[in-house]
C-alpha positions in Angstrom: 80.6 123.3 159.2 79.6 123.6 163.3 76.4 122.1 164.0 74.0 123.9 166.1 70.7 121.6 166.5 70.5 118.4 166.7 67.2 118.2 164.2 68.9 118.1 160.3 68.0 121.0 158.3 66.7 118.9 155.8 63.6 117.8 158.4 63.3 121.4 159.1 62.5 121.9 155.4 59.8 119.9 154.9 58.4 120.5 158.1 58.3 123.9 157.0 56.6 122.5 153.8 54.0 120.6 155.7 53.1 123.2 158.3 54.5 121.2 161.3 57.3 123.8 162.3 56.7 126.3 164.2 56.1 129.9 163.6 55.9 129.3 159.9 53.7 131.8 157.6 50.3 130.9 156.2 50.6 127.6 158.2 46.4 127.3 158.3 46.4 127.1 154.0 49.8 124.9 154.3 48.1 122.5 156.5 45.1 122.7 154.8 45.9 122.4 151.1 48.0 118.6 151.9 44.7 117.8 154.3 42.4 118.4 151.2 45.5 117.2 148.3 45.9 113.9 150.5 42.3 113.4 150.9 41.4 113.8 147.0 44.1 111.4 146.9 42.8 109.0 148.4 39.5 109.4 147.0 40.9 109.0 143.5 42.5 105.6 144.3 39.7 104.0 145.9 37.4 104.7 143.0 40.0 103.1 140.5 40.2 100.2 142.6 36.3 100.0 143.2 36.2 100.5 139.1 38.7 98.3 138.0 38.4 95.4 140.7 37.0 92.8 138.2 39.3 93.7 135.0 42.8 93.9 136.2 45.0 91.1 138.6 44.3 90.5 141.9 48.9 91.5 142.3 47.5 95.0 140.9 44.9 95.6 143.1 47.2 94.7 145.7 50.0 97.2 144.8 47.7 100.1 144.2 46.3 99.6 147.5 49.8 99.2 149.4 50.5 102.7 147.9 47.1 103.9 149.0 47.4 102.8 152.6 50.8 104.8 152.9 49.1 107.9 151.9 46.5 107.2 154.6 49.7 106.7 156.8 51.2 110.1 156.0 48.0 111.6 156.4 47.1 110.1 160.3 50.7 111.3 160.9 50.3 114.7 159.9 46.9 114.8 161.8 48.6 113.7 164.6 51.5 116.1 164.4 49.4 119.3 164.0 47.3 118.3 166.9 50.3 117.9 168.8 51.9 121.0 167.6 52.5 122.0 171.4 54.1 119.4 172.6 56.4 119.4 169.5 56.9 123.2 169.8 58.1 122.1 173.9 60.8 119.8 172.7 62.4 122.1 170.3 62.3 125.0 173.1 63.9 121.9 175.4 66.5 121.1 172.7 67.1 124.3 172.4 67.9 124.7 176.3 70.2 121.9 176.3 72.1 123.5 173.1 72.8 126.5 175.1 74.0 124.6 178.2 76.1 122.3 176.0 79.3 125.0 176.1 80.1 124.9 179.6 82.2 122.1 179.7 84.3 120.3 176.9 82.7 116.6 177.3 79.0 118.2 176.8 79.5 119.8 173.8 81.5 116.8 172.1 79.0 114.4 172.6 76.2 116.8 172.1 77.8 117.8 169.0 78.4 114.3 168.1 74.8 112.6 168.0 73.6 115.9 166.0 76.0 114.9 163.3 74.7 111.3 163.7 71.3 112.7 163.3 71.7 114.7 160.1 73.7 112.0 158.0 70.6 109.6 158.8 68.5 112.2 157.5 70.7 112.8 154.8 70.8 109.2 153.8 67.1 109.0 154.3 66.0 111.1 151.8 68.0 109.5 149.4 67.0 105.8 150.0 63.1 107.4 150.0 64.0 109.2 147.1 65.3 106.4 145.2 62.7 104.1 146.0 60.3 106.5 144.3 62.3 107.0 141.3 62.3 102.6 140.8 58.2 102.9 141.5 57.7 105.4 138.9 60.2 103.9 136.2 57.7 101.7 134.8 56.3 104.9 133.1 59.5 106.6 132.5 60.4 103.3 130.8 57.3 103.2 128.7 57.7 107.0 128.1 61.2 106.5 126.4 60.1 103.6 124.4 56.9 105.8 123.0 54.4 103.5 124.1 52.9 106.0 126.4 52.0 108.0 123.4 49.2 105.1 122.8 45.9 106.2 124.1 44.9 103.0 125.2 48.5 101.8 126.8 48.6 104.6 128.9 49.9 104.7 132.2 50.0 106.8 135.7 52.7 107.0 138.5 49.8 106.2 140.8 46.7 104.8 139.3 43.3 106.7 139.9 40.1 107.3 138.5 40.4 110.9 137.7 37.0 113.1 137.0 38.6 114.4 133.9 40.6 113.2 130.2 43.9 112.6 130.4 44.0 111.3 126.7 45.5 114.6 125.7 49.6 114.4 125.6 49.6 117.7 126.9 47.2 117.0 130.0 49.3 113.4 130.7 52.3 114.3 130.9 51.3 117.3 133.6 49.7 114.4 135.7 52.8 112.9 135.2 55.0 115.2 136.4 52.4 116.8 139.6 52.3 112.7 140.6 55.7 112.2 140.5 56.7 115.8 142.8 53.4 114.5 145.1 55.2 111.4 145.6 58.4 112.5 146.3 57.5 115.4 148.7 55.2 112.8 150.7 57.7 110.1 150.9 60.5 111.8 152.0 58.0 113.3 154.8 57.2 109.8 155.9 60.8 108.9 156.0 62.0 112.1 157.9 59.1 111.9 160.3 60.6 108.9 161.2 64.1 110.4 160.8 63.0 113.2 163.6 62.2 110.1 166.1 65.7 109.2 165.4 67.0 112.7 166.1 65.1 113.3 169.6 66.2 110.0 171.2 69.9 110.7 169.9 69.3 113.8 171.6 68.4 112.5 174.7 70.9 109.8 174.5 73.4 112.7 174.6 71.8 114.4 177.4 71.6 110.9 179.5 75.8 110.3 178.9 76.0 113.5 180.2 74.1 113.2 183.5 76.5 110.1 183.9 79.5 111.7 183.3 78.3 114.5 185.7 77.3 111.6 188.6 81.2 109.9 188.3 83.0 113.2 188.3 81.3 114.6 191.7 82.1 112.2 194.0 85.4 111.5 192.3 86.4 115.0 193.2 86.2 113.3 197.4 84.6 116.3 199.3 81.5 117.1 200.1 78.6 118.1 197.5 77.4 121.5 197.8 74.1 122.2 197.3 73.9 123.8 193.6 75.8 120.5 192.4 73.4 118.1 193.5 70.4 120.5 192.5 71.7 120.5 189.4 72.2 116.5 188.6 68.6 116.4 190.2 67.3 118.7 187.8 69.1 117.1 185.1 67.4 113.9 185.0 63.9 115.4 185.5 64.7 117.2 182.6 65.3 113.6 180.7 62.6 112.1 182.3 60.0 115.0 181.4 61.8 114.7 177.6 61.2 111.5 177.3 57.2 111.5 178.2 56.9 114.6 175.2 58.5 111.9 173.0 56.4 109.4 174.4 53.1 111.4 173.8 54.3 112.7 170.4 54.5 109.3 168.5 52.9 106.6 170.3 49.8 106.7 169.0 51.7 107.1 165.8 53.1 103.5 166.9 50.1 102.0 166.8 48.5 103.7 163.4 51.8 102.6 161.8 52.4 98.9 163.0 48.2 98.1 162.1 48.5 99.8 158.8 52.4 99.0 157.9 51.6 95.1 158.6 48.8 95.4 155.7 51.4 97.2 153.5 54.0 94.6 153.7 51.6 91.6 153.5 50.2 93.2 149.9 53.5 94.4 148.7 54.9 90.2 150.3 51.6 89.1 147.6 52.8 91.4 144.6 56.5 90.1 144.9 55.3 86.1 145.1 52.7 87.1 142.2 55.8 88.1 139.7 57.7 85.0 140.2 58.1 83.1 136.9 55.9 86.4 134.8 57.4 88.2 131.7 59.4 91.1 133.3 59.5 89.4 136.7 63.1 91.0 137.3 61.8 94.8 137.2 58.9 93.9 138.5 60.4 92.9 141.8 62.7 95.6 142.1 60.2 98.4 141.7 58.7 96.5 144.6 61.6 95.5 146.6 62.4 99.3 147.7 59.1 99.9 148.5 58.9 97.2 150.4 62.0 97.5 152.3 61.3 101.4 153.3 57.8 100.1 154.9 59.8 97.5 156.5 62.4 100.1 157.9 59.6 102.7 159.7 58.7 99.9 162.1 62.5 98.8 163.0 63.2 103.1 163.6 60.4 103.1 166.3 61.4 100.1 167.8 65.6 100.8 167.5 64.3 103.8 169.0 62.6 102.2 172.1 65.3 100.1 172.3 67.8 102.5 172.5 66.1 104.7 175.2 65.5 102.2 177.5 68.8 101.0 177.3 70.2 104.4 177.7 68.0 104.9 180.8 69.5 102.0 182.3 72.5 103.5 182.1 71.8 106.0 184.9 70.9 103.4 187.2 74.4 102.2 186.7 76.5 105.2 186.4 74.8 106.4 189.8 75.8 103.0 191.1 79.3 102.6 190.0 80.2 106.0 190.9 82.5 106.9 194.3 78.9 107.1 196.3 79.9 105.3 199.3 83.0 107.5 199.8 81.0 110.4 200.5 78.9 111.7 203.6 75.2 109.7 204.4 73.6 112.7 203.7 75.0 112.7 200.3 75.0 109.3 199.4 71.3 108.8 199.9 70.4 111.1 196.9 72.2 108.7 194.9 69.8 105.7 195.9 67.1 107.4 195.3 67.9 108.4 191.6 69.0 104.9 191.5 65.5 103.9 192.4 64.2 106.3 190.1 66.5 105.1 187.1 64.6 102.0 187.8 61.3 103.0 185.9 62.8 102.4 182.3 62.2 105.8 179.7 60.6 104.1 177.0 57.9 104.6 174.0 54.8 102.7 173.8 52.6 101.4 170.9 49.6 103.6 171.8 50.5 103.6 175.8 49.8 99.6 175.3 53.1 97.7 174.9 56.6 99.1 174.7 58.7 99.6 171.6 61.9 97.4 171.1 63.6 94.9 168.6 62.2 92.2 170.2 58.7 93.7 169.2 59.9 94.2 165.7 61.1 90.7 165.3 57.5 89.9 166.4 55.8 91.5 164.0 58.3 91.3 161.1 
């Protein structure tokens, strides 16, 4: 199958479902029916925990609120995305650009083509590991469904515990909560996941576009005659293009960065408490492993931002060097001295910040991990 876009068509599809692509029908009532199903989310939650703080364990309380706090995540992202919506729609139309360019020459479209298939089996294997860990969070139920228990009013059970204004005593009426929590939580996991996923994707994408520039600085003056005009216009207008790529990126998720690395550090020290709290308990086994997944894909959405970061500044550095290491010196003054000053220019490392405060890399993961 040829790939034509670097973005998987598996983001596409639920950013379609969550109203964050663009040109997409009804995209007001899309937006606005997760704003409102989120918040009555939330809502719910809080009051079971306010109701039930004094009669169930503390390792409870603690687990219901790590799942709370990732809806609160999903939903500051999804704020942030649809505020953002133009900046977003800029990068696609930029991708898009670079898509169309990407035939003129053999190299371009290899490693173009090459990062978008990168890019989709990540996605791929995204939604599966987010997919996965829902299906070990929800199997307590599942479990206590096939045994029957569930069938006992007062053992019964939800996917995600809330105080709901209405009975669920009635088989008929459980098992429909049942089944809308367990879709909810699928559909908004895998979105948190692939939100990352789509970081992934635009700084593969621009990883592309920056091996391309290099190749394009080496194979100039390697050709030993003078530059004309058009080609040093264009290898000028190339890395602009990066660098202006690069800020869209940077003002698309950084303030993502710092929602997710305040909230996410509350996450893993609850779900950290829940998996020390099961040691040595009856059913300490499954116990941990419903929570081991969970904890683990909270873990991961810090490390993407910061292998992110990582990799883009690293790439950047890259044109500094190619610039450098190319046949400059060979060449006329006249020509030679654009090289220093993309060299110069190559200096200011492309990165993404945590809320334009510090930048992202593995050495801040390790930090904060």
């Amino acid at each position: 199958m040829k790939v034509k876009n670097t973005i998987s068509y598996t983001i596409e599809i639920w950013l379609r479902i969550f109203g964050i692509w663009p040109n997409v029908s009804c995209v007001l009532l899309r937006r606005l029916f997760w704003f409102v199903a989120l918040l009555i989310e939330q809502v719910f939650q809080y009051r079971y925990i306010v109701k039930q703080f004094h009669l169930i364990d503390f390792s409870e309380i603690m687990n219901i609120l790590s799942a709370t706090i990732a809806y609160l995540i999903l939903l500051i992202k999804l704020v942030i995305f649809w505020c953002k919506q133009r900046t977003f729609n800029r990068i696609l139309t930029m991708m898009a650009i670079d898509w169309e360019k990407c035939s003129t020459t053999e190299f371009s479209m290899f490693v173009t083509t090459y990062n978008a298939k990168l890019s989709h089996r990540f996605a791929n294997t995204i939604v599966i590991f987010y997919s996965t860990a829902v299906v070990l969070f929800s199997s307590k139920i599942f479990l206590r469904l096939d045994d029957g228990t569930a069938s006992n009013v007062s053992t019964q059970m939800l996917i995600l515990d809330m105080e709901l204004p209405f009975d669920t005593n009635q088989r008929f009426i459980y098992e429909l909560v049942l089944i809308v929590q367990f879709l909810h939580l699928i559909l908004c996991s895998d979105v948190i996941g692939l939100l990352n996923a789509l970081l992934i994707n635009l700084v593969l994408h621009i990883g592309g576009q920056i091996d391309i520039l290099c190749k394009g600085l080496i194979t100039i003056f390697a050709e030993k005659r003078s530059l004309n005009h058009f080609t040093v216009k264009k290898i000028i207008k190339k890395h602009q293009k990066i660098i202006i790529f690069s800020k869209q990126i940077e003002d698309l998720y950084s303030y993502i960065a710092i929602v997710l690395f305040v909230l996410n550090t509350l996450i893993i020290c609850c779900l950290g408490f829940v998996i020390v709290a099961s040691i040595g308990r009856p059913e300490a086994s499954k116990s941990i492993i419903r929570t081991l997944l969970f904890y683990l894909a909270m873990n991961m959405e810090p490390f993407a931002f910061c292998f992110a970061g990582e990799y883009l500044s690293a790439k950047s550095n890259t044109i500094g060097d190619a610039a450098y290491d190319s046949l400059w010196y060979e060449s006329n003054p006249k020509d030679s001295r654009i090289i220093l000053f993309m060299i110069m220019r190559s200096q200011n490392q492309l990165t993404i910040t945590i809320g334009k405060v510090m930048n992202l890399s593995l050495e801040r993961f390790s930090s904060v991990s």
